[in-house]
C-alpha positions in Angstrom: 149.8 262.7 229.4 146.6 262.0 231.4 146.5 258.5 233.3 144.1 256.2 231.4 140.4 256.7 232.7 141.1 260.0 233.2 139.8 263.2 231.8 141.9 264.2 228.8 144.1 268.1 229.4 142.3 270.7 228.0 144.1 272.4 225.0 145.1 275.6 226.2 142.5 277.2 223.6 139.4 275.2 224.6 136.9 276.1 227.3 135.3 274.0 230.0 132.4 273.4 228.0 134.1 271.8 225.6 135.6 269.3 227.4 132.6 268.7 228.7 130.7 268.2 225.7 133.7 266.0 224.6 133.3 263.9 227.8 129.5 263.4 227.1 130.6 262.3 223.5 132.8 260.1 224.4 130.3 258.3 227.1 127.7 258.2 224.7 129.5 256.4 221.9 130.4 253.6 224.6 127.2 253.4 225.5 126.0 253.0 222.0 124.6 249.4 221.1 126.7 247.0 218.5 125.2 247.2 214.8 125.8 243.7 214.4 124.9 241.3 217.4 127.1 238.9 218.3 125.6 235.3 217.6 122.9 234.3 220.1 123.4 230.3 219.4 126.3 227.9 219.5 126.3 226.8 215.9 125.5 222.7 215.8 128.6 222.3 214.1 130.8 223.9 216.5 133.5 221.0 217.1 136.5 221.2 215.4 137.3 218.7 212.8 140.1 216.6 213.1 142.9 216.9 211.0 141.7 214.0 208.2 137.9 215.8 208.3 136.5 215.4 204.8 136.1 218.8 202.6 132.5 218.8 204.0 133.2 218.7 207.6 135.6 221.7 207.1 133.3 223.7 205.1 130.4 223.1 207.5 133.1 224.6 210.3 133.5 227.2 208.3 129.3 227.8 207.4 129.1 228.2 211.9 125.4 229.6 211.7 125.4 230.0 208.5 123.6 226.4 208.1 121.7 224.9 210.7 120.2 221.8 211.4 117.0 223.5 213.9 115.2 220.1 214.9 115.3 216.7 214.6 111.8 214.6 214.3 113.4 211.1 213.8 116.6 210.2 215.0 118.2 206.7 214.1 121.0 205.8 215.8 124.4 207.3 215.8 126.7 205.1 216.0 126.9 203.8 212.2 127.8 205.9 209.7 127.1 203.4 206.6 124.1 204.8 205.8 125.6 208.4 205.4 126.1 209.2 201.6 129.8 209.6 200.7 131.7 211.4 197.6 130.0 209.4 194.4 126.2 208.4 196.4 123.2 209.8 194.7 120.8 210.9 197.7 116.8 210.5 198.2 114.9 212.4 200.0 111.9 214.3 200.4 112.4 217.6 200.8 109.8 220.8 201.7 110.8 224.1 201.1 110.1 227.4 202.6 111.4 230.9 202.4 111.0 234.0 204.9 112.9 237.5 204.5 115.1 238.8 207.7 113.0 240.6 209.6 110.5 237.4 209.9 113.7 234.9 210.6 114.9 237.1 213.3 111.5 237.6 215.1 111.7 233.5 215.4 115.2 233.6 216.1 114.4 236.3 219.2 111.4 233.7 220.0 113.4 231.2 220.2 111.8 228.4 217.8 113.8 225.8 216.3 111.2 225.3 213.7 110.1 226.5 210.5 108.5 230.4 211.0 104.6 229.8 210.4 104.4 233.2 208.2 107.7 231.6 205.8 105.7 230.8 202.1 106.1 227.4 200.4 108.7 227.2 197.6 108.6 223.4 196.4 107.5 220.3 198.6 107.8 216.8 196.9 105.3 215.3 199.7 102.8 216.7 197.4 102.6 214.3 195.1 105.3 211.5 196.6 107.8 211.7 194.1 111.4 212.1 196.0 114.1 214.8 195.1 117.5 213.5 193.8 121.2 215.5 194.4 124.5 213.7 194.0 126.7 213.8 197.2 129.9 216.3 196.4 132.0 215.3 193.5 135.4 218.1 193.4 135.0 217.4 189.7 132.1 218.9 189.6 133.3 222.4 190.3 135.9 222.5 187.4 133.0 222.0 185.4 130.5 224.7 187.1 133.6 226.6 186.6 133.4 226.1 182.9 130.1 226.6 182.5 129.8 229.7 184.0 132.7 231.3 182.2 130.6 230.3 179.0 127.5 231.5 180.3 129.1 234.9 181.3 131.0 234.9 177.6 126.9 234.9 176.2 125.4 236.7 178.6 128.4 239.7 179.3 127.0 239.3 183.0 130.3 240.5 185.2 128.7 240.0 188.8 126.4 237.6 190.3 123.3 240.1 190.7 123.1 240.6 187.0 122.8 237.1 186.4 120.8 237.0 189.2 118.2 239.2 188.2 118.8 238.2 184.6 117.2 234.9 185.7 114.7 236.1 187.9 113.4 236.8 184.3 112.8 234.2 183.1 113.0 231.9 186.1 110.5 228.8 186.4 108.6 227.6 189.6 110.4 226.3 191.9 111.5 222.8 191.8 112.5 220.4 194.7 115.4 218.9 192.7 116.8 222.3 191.5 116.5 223.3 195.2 118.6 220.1 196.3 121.2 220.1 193.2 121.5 223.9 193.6 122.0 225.4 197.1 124.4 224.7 198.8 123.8 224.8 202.2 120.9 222.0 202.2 123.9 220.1 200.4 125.8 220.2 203.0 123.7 219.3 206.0 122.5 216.6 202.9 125.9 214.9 203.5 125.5 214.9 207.9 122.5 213.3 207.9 121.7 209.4 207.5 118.8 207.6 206.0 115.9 207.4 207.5 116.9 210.4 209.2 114.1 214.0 209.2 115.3 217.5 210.2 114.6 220.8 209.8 117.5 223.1 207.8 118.0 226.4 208.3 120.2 227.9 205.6 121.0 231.6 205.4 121.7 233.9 202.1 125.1 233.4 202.1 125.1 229.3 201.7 121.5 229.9 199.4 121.8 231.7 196.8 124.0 234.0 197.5 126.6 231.4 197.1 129.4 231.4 194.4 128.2 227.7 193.6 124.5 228.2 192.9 125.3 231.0 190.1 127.7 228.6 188.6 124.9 225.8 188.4 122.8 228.1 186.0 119.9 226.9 188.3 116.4 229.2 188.5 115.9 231.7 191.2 113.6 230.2 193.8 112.0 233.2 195.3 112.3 237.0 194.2 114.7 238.3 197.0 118.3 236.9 197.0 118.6 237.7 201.0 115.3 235.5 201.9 115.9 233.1 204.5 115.3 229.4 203.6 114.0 226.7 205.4 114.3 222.6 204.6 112.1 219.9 205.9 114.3 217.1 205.2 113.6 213.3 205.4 116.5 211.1 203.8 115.3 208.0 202.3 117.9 206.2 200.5 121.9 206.4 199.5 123.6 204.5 197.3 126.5 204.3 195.0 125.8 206.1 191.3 127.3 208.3 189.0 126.0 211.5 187.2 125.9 211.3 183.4 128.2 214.5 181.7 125.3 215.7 179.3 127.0 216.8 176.0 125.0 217.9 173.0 125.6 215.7 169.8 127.1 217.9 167.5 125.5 218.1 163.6 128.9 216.9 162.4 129.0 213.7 164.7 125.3 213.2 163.5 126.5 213.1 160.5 129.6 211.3 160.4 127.3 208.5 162.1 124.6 208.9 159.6 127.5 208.4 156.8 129.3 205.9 158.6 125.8 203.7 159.0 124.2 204.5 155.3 125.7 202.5 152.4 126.7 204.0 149.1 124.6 201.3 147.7 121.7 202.3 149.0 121.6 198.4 149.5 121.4 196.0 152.3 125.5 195.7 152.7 127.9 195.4 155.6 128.5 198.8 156.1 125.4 199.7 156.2 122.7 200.2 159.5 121.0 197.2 160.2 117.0 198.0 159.2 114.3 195.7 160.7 113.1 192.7 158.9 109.8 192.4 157.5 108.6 190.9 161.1 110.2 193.4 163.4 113.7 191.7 164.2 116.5 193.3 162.9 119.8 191.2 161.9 122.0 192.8 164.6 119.2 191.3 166.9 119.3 187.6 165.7 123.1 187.5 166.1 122.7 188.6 170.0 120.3 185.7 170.4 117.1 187.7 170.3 113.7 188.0 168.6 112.1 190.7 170.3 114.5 192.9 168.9 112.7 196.2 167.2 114.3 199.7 165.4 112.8 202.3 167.5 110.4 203.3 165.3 108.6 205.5 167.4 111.6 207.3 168.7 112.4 205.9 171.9 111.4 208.5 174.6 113.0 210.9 172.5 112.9 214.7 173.6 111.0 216.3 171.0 109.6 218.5 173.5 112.1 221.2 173.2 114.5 222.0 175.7 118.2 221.5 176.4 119.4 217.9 178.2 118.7 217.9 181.7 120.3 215.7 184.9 121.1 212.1 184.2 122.5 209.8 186.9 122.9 206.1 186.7 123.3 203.6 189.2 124.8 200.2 188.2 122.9 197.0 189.1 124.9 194.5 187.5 128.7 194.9 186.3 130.1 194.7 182.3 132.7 192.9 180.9 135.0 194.4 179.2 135.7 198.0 178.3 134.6 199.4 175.2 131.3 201.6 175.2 129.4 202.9 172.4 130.7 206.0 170.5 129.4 206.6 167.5 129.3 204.9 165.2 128.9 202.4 167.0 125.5 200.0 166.3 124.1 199.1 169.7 121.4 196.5 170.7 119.6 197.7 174.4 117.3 196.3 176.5 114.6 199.1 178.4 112.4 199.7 179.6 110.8 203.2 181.3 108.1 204.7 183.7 107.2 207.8 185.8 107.2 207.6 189.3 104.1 207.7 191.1 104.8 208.7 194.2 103.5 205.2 196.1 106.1 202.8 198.3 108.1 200.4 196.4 106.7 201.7 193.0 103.5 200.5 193.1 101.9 203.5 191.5 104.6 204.2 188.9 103.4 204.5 185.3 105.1 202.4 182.8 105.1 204.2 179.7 107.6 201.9 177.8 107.7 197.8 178.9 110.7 195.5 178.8 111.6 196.5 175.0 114.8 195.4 173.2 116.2 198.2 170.5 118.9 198.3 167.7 120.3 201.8 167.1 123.3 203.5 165.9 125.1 205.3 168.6 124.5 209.0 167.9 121.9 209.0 166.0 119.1 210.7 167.8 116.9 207.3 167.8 116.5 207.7 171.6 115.9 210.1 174.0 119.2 212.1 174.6 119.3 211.6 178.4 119.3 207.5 177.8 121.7 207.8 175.1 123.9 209.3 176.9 123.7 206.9 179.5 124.2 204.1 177.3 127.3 205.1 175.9 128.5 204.8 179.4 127.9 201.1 179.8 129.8 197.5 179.1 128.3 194.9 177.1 126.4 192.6 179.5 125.5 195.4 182.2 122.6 196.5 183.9 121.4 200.1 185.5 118.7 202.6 186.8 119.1 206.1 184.6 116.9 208.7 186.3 116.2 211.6 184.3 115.5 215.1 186.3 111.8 216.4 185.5 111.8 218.8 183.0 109.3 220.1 179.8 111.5 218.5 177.1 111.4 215.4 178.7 107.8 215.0 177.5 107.5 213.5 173.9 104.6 214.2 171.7 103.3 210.9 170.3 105.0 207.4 170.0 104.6 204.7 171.9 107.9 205.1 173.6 107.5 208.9 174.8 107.1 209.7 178.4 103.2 211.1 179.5 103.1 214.9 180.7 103.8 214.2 184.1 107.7 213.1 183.5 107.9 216.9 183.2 107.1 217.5 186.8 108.0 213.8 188.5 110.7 213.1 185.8 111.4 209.4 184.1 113.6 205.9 185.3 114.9 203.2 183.0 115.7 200.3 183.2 118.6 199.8 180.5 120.7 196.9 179.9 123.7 196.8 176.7 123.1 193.9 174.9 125.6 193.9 172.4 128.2 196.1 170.5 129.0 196.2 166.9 132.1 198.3 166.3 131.3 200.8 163.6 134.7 203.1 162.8 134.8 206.3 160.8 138.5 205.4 160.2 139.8 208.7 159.2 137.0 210.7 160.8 136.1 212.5 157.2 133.2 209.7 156.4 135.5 208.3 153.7 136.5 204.6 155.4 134.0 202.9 157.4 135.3 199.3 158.9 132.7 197.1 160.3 133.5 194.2 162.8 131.5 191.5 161.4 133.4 189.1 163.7 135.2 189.4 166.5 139.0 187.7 166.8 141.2 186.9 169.5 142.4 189.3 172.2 141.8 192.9 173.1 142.0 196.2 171.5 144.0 197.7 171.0 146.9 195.7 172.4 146.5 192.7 170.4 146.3 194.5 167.2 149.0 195.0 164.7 149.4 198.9 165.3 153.3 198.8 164.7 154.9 198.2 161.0 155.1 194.4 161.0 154.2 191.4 158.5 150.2 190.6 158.1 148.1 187.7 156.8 145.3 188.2 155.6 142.4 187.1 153.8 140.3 189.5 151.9 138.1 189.8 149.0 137.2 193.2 147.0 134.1 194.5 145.1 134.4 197.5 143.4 130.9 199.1 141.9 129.2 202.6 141.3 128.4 204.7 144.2 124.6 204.5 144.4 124.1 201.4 142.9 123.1 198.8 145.0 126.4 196.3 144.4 127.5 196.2 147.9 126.8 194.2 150.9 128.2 190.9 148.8 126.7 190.9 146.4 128.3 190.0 142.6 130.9 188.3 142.4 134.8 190.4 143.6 137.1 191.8 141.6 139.5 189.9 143.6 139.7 187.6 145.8 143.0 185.6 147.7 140.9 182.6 148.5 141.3 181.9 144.8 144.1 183.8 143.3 146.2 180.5 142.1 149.7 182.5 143.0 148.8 182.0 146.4 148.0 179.2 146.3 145.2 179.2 149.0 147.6 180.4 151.5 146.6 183.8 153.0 148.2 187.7 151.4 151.3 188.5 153.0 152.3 192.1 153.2 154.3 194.5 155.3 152.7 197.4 156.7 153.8 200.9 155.9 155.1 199.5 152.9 152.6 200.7 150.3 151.4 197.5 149.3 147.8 198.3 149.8 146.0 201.5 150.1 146.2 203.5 152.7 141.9 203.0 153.4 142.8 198.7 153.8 146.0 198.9 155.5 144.8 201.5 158.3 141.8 199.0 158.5 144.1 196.0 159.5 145.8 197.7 161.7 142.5 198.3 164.4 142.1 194.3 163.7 142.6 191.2 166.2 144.1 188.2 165.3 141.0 186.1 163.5 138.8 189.3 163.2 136.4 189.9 160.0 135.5 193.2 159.4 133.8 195.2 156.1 135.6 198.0 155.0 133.7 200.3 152.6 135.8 203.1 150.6 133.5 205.9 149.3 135.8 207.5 146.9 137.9 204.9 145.2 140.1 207.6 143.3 140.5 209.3 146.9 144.1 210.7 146.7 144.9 209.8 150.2 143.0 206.8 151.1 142.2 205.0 147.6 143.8 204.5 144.0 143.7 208.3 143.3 146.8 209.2 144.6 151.0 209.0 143.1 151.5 205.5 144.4 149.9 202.7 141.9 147.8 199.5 142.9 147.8 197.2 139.8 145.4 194.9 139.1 141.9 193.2 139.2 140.6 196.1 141.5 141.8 198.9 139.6 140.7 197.4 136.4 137.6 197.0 137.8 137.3 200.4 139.2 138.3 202.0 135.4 135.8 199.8 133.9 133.0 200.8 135.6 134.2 204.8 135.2 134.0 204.5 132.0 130.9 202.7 131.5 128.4 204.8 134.3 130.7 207.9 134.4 129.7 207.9 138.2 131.9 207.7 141.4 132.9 204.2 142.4 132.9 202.7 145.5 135.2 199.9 147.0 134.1 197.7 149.6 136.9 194.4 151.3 135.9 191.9 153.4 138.3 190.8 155.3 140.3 188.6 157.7 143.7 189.4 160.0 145.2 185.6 160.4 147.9 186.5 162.3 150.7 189.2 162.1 154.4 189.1 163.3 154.6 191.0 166.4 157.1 193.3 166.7 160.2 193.2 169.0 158.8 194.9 172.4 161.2 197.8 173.4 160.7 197.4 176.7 161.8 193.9 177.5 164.4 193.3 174.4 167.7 192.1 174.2 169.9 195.1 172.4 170.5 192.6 169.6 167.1 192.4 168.7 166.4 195.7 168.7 169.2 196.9 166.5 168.1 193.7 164.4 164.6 195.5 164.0 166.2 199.0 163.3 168.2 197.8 160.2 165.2 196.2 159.3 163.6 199.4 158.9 166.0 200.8 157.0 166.4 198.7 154.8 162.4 199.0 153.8 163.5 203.0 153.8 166.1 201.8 151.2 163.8 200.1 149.0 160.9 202.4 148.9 163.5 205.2 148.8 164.7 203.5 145.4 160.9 202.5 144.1 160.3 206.7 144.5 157.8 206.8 147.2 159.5 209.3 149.3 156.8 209.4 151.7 156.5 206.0 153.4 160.1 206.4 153.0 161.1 209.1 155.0 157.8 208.1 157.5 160.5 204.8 158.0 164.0 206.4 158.3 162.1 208.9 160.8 160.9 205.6 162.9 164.3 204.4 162.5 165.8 207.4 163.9 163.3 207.8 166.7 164.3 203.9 167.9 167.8 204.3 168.0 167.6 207.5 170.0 165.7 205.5 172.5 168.1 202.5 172.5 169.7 201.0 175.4 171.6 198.2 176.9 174.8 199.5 174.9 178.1 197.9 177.1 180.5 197.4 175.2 182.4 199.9 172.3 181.6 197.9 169.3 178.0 198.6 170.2 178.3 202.5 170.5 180.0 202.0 167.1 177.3 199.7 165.7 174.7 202.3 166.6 177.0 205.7 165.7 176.9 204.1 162.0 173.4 202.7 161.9 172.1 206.5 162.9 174.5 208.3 160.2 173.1 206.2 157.2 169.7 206.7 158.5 170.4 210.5 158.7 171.6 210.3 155.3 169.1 208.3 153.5 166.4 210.7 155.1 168.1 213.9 154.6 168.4 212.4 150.8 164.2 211.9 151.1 163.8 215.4 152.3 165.9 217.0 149.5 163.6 214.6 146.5 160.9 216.3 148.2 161.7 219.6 148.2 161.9 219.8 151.7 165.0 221.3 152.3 164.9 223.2 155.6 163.4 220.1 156.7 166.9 218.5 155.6 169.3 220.7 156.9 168.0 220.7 160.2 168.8 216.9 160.3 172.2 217.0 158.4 173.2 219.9 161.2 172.5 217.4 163.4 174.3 215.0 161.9 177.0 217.4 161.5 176.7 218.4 165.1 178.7 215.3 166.1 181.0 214.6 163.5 181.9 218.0 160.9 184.3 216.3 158.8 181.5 213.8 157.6 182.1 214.2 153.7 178.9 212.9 152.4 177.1 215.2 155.1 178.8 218.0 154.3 178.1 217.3 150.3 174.1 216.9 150.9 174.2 220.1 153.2 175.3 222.0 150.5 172.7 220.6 147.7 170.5 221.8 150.5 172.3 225.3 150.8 172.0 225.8 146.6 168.5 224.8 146.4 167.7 227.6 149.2 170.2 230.0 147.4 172.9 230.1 150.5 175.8 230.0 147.7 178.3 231.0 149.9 177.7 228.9 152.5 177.1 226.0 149.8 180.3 226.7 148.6 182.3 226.3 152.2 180.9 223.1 152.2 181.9 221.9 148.8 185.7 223.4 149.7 185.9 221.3 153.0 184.6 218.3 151.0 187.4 218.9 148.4 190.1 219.1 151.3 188.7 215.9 153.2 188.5 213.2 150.0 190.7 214.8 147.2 188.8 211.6 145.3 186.5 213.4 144.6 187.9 216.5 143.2 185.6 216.5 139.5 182.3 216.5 141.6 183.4 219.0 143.5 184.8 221.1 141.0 181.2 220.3 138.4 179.1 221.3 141.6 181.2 224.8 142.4 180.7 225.8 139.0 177.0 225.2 139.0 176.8 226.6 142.4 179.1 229.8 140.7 176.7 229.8 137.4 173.6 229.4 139.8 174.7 232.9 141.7 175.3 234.9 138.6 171.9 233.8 137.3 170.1 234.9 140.4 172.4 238.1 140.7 171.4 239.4 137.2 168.0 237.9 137.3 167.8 240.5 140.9 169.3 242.9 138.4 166.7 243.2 136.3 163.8 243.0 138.5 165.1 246.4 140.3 165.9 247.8 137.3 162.1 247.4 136.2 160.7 248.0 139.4 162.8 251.5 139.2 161.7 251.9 135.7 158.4 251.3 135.9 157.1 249.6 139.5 153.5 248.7 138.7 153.9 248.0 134.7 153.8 245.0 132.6 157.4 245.0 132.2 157.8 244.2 136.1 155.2 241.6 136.0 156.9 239.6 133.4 159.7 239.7 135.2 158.4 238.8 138.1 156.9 235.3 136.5 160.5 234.8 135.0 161.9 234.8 138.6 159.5 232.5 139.4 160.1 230.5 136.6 163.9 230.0 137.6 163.3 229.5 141.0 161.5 226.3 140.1 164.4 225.7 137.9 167.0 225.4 140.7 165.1 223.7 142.7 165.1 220.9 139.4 168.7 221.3 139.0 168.9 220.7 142.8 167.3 217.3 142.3 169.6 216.5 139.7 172.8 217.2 141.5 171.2 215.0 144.4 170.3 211.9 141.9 174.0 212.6 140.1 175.8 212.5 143.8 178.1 209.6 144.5 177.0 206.7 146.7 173.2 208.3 146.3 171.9 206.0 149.5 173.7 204.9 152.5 173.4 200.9 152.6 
């Protein structure tokens, strides 16, 4: 083999001009200049970042030349770093933007300027007319939800690669905007978050960290310029940083419209409790004159609505005075708001802004569309007593047409600030979420929700009183006299309604009402639908007396839907034992508690509530602990086995029985000799036609209590009788489906299978009421 550097040995085929024309190959491809030069300038971000660099500092190490900061006009100094934004700041700055292709960026590159090219074109400048750009500093929650939004805009648009969205939005792109610029590439964000206030340089930021980036296609943000590779150039002058949060924008939803709308509009039509608040006749609305104010005013005019067309843009919000408390609106919710708006114009400390709304206090129901989107959305984000800045991006739907409180034209290009502040908070609930049951706090109790409030089965008192009167006719809000009322029911002698919850002592609409109560709470709770099957009087269980009298009367008199409306007051409430911090006694004490209530409604027939307390029951002593001693593990061995028992007895009354022989295997599991286990598993194994099995069960029970030989003897020869019915009954039906498959003959039979299938499952039922020792005590 030829020493390196020398000529290679010439195949004993090839001629000297061969190896000399492979020679001059060879010397020419050495010679040959680099397609891509190396990199003629130490990037300004060169150093290393230590080991506890933020995500920025190692992503700028990454950009190298990629993003460069080319010049510096002003330089403060650089030894505090206070006044650099962090993760959460909202930065302002003014910001001019210019684009060049390649060719032009390398010719200044070669020329060695470290400023903008003079041939790059204008994009955006906000020096123009004074008005700053706005970009929050990096959130990492942010990207999960670029993330999200792109998959969705790819799922609509079937774009698979960047350049078809790309060019999909070079279609309908808009002019270039300083604050899409700053919000969008990525690059300028991150020399953004280097500099410090007061601080004006010149950014150089290549395809790659433009648009070309991953980030700006998730950010659904217009193309700037026409070419994706063009060069782009920042003049950059930070002028403030400070602490704010960026407003998730999410489009009210026709059914939350409407569920607020419902939730806010009495049956009555009238001027009740559960109804909105509407201005009086001189501007002030009720919900104002309890917060303490009489400039209070519906937002007549819509509020600087958008009904300009176009979807939400950027909100952020920066916090000037702190909230008590914790609760924002949600709709429902009515809401009382101080704001005020204007348009920046561009001079030093606002002296040019336009005010287009003054100092203006509104009442509103949360999720109605009264206000502008963008505010609303801000609002629902804010405490009772607290004070911000929203800034809404410039857009066209920012612009209202008409009303006093719509932004002018030039909010579209400079955007709009308010000045918001939550008054006060009237808790509106759509209890169930169907528009059925609305509770209105019409004043607030003692302690906080929801840990003060009686969410756990436990003994109320209240105070109520109940109107009932035809949907649409004006008899709510407190006016008439109620149908009942325990301030002067003479059995109660004054003292307040006692009643355990989960017990079925009130409808399920009242009951689920106290439970989102405080302790000295009064709240309006309006029932649409009296004869709702779930939530009213229309279901099995049966609430005699004044109330339902009254609700019959009036159904027979207007033949029209009725409407309930209690007002009403939680006293106080037993709390229950706390699980976390109780003795074992007490909490065993509490658990046969339970059942017991499961006894008793068990033995009234309202299965339901029940089962709903054996299977709380069950669920506590799973969780118990603190057991020392034997007798305990006993104590709670037998408390689970009757509670088993008594539920697998519900389960079977209701037809469940798949339901029940999951928790009699179970039961089973730990002990298989139990007799009265192994007599309701096979009720359960009849009713779902396992006769053999059924029968096992009944022989083991006849070998374990001999006692009870005649009910084991009655139940084998209904379990015999019951599998000669259903063999012949199978009989038949393939003898007609043989005979004649599609005929009448088959279909008749068919319905008479039917017809004895719902005949076991009765005779089921009977065998379970005629079992001995029908509930375990």
């Amino acid at each position: 083999m030829a020493a390196d550097g020398d000529a290679p040995a010439a195949p004993p085929s090839a001629s000297q001009s061969d190896v000399r024309d492979l020679l001059r190959w060879r010397s020419s491809v050495r010679a040959r200049a680099l397609r891509e030069p190396p990199p003629s300038v130490v990037p300004w971000n060169q150093t290393r970042p230590p080991p506890t660099a933020s995500v920025v500092a190692r992503e700028l190490r990454v950009a190298g030349d990629k993003v460069q900061i080319l010049a510096s006009n002003t330089t403060p100094p650089r030894t505090d770093d206070a006044s650099i934004a962090k993760d959460g700041h909202e930065i302002v700055a003014h910001v001019v933007a210019r684009a060049c292709d390649a060719a032009a960026d390398a010719r200044a590159r070669a020329a060695g300027t470290a400023s903008i090219p003079t041939d790059a074109r204008l994009l955006a400048s906000t020096r123009d007319d004074g008005v700053p750009a706005r970009a929050m500093a990096y959130d990492p929650a942010r990207d999960a939800r670029e993330d999200l939004e792109a998959a969705k805009d790819v799922a609509s648009h079937g774009f698979a690669s960047w350049s078809a969205l790309a060019s999909h939005r070079a279609e309908v792109r808009r002019p270039a905007n300083a604050c899409d610029l700053v919000s969008s590439i990525r690059g300028l964000e991150l020399a953004l978050r280097t500099l410090r206030v007061n601080e004006r340089v010149v950014v150089r930021v290549t395809p790659e960290y433009g648009v070309m980036h991953p980030s700006f296609a998730r950010r659904r943000r217009p193309l700037p310029t026409r070419d994706p590779e063009d060069v782009l150039y920042f003049d950059v002058q930070i002028l403030a940083t400070y602490p704010a949060r960026e407003v998730s924008m999410k489009a009210t939803s026709a059914a939350a419209a409407a569920s607020a709308a419902a939730a806010t509009a009495s049956p009555s039509q009238g001027q009740g409790p559960g109804r909105r608040r509407e201005p009086e006749e001189d501007g002030t609305s009720t919900a104002a004159i309890k917060a303490g104010s009489s400039a209070t005013t519906r937002p007549s005019a819509k509020v600087g609505r958008d009904v300009g067309g176009g979807a939400p843009g950027r909100v952020t919000k920066r916090i000037t005075r702190e909230g008590e408390g914790w609760e924002t609106p949600r709709p429902p919710f009515e809401v009382v708001a101080e704001i005020s708006g204007r348009v920046p114009g561009g001079g030093e400390d606002g002296e040019d802004d336009v005010v287009f709304l003054p100092k203006t206090v509104v009442s509103y129901v949360s999720g109605d569309g009264a206000i502008a989107p963008e505010l609303a959305a801000a609002i629902d984000t804010m405490r009772v007593g607290e004070e911000a800045t929203i800034w809404c991006e410039p857009r066209e739907g920012l612009v209202g047409r008409g009303g006093g409180g719509a932004p002018p034209a030039s909010a579209a290009t400079r955007g709009a600030t308010y000045e918001a502040k939550l008054v006060a908070l009237t808790h509106v609930r759509d209890v169930y979420g169907d528009g059925v049951v609305v509770k209105r706090r019409e004043k607030p109790g003692r302690g906080d929700f929801p840990a003060d409030c009686p969410v756990h089965d436990c003994v109320v008192r209240v105070h109520y009183a109940a109107r009932a009167f035809a949907t649409g006719g004006g008899g709510g809000g407190g006016s008439g006299d109620p149908a009942y009322d325990t301030r002067t029911d003479e059995t109660l002698d004054s003292k307040p309604f006692q009643f355990m919850l989960g017990s079925g002592a009130v409808p399920d609409a009242l009951e689920t009402s106290v439970r989102l109560m405080v302790p000295g709470e009064t709240s309006v709770v309006t029932l649409s639908d009296a004869r709702h099957g779930r939530h009213g009087y229309g279901g099995e269980r049966a609430f005699p007396g004044a109330v339902a009298d009254a609700i019959k009367k009036i159904e027979e008199e207007t033949a029209t839907g009725v409407t309930v409306e209690w007002i009403v007051t939680l006293i106080d409430f037993d709390a229950p034992v706390n699980w976390h911090k109780a003795e074992f006694a007490d909490m065993l004490r509490e658990t046969e508690a339970g059942k017991k209530e499961g006894n008793a409604l068990l033995a009234r027939g309202d299965l339901a509530l029940a089962r709903r307390k054996y299977e709380v029951a069950h669920h506590q002593l799973s969780g118990l602990r603190g057991m020392d001693s034997d007798d305990e593990h006993a104590a709670v061995a037998a408390l689970k086995r009757a509670v088993l028992l008594n539920l697998a007895l519900a389960l079977q009354r209701q037809g469940e029985h798949a339901e029940a022989l999951r928790r009699l295997g179970a039961l089973l599991l730990a002990d298989g000799d139990d007799v009265k286990a192994l007599w309701r598993r096979s009720v359960s194994l009849l009713a779902t036609h396992e006769h053999d099995a059924a029968r096992r069960d009944l022989l083991r029970v006849y070998a374990l209590d001999p006692t009870l030989a005649g009910e084991c003897e009655a139940q084998l020869r209904r379990v015999d009788a019951r599998e000669e019915a259903a063999l012949g009954k199978e009989k038949k039906v393939t003898s007609a489906m043989l005979s004649d498959p599609v005929g009448e003959e088959y279909m008749d039979e068919d319905s008479r299978l039917a017809e004895a299938m719902v005949r076991d499952h009765r005779v089921a039922e009977a065998v379970v009421k005629a079992s001995p020792s029908t509930v375990s005590m």
